[in-house]
C-alpha positions in Angstrom: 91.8 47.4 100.4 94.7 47.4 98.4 96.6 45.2 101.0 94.0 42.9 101.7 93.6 42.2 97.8 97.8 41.4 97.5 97.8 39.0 100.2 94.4 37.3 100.2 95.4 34.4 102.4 96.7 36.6 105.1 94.9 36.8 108.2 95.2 41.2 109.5 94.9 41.9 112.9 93.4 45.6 112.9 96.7 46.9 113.9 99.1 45.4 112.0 96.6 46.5 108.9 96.6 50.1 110.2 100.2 50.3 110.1 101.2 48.9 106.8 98.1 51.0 105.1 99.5 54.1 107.4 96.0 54.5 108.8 94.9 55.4 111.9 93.8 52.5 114.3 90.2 54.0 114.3 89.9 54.4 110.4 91.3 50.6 109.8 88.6 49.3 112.5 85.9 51.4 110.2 87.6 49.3 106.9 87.3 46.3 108.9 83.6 46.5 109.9 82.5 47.8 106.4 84.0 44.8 105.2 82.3 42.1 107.9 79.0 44.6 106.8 78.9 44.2 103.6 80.0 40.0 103.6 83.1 40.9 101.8 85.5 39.6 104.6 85.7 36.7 107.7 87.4 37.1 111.0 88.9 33.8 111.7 91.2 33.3 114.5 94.2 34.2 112.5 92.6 38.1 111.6 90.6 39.1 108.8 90.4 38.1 105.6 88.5 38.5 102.4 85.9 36.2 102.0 86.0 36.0 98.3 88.3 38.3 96.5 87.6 38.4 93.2 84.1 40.0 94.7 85.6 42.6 96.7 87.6 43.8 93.3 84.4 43.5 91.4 82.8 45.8 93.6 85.8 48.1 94.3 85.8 48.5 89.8 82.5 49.6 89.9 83.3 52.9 91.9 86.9 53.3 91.1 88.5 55.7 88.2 91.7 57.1 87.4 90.1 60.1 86.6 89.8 60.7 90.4 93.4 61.6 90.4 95.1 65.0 89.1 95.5 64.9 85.2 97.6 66.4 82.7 97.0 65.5 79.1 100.0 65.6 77.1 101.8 65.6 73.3 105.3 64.7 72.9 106.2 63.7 69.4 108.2 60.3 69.4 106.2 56.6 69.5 104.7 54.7 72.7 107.7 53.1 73.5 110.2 55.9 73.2 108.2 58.2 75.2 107.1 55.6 77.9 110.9 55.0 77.7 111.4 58.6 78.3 109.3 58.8 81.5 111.5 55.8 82.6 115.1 57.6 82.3 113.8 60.8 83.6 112.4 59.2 86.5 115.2 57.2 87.3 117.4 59.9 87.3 114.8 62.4 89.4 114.2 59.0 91.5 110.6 60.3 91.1 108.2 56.7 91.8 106.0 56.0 89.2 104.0 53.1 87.0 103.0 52.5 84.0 99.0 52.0 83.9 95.9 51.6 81.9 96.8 50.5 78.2 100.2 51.2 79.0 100.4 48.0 81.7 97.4 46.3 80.3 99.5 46.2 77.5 103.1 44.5 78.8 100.2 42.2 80.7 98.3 40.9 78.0 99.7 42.3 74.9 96.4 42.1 73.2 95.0 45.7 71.6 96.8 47.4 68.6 97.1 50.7 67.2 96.7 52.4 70.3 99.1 55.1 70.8 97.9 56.7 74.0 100.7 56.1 77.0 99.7 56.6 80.9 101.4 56.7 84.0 101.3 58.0 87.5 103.9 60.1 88.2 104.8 61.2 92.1 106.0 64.4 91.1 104.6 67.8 90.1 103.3 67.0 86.6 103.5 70.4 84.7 107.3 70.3 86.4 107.8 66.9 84.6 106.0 67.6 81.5 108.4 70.9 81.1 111.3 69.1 82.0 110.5 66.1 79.2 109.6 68.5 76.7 105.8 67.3 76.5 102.9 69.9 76.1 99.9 70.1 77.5 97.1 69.7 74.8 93.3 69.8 75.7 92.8 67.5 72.9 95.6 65.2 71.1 97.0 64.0 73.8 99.6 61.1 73.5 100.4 60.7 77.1 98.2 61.4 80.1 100.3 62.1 83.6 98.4 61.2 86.3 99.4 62.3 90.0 98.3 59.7 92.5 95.4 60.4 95.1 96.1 57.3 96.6 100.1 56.5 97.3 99.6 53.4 97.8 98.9 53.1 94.1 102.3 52.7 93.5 103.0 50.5 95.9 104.4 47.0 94.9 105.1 48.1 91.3 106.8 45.5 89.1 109.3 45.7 85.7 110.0 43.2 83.7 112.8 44.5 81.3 112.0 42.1 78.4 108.4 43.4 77.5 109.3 47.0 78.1 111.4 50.0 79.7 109.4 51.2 82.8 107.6 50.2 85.2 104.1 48.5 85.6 101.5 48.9 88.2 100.7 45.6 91.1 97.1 47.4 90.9 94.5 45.1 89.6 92.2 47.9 88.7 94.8 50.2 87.1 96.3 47.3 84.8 91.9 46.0 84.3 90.5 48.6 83.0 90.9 51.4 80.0 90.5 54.9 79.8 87.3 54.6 78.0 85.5 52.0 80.6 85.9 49.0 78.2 87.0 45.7 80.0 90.5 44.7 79.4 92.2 41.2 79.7 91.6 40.0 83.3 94.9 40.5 85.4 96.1 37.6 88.1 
């Protein structure tokens, strides 16, 4: 879905969508006739092809949540930016992947909410390991950062930085940047 959704003009031809999503042929031909089923996509000659995409993402927000992912609630003392910019150097020099998301990208997006202190990011790593190794504790309640491991790797796929608005990275995921951890609607994301 995720590729579809980057490249909305682009026509897919069920294999060459099976290979870049590292599916199998079988699974991509299920994602293409759920798509055709449900009026979400069109087959012309040149593969398929989301019919209207701002509807497939609509629908997609409705079911997705971060919280389907591993969590690890943390407290580090230090502000948003210093601790995001923590998570940056540490996983530079661990050349760990990971991307800044919810308020945290919303945020460097559409710099719009204030007094929020509450960093996120998805972390390929083991998150206790990189919680230890940054000092951070885990806190049932408190928490100033929330790790999240990623259930889906292509999460982090096509992440961006822009080094003017912030250290780190930021997610090329429409519904990671969209939405907040308390289900309010943020900014809309192009």
């Amino acid at each position: 879905m995720r590729l579809l959704l980057e490249n909305p003009g682009r026509g897919w031809q069920v294999q060459d969508l099976a290979k870049s999503a590292q599916l199998s042929l079988g699974l991509a031909s299920k994602v293409k006739q759920r798509l055709l089923d449900r009026d979400f996509s069109i087959t012309p000659d040149d593969g398929l092809k989301l019919r209207e995409p701002e509807n497939v993402l609509s629908a997609w927000s409705r079911t997705y949540s971060y919280k389907d992912n591993e969590i690890l609630e943390c407290y580090a003392p230090g502000g948003q930016l210093e601790l995001e910019g923590h998570m940056d150097d540490y996983c530079n020099q661990h050349k760990t992947d990971y991307a800044l998301t919810l308020f945290s990208a919303s945020n460097r997006i559409a710099p719009f909410v204030r007094g929020l202190s509450l960093s996120t990011a998805y972390v390929d790593s083991d998150l206790h390991k990189v919680a230890s190794d940054l000092g951070w504790k885990p806190v049932q309640s408190g928490a100033n950062f929330i790790l999240l491991k990623p259930r889906d790797p292509f999460i982090l796929r096509g992440v961006q930085s822009d080094p003017e608005k912030c250290p780190g990275k930021q997610p090329n995921s429409f519904l990671n940047a969209a939405y907040c951890p308390t289900g309010r609607r943020q900014p809309e994301v192009q």
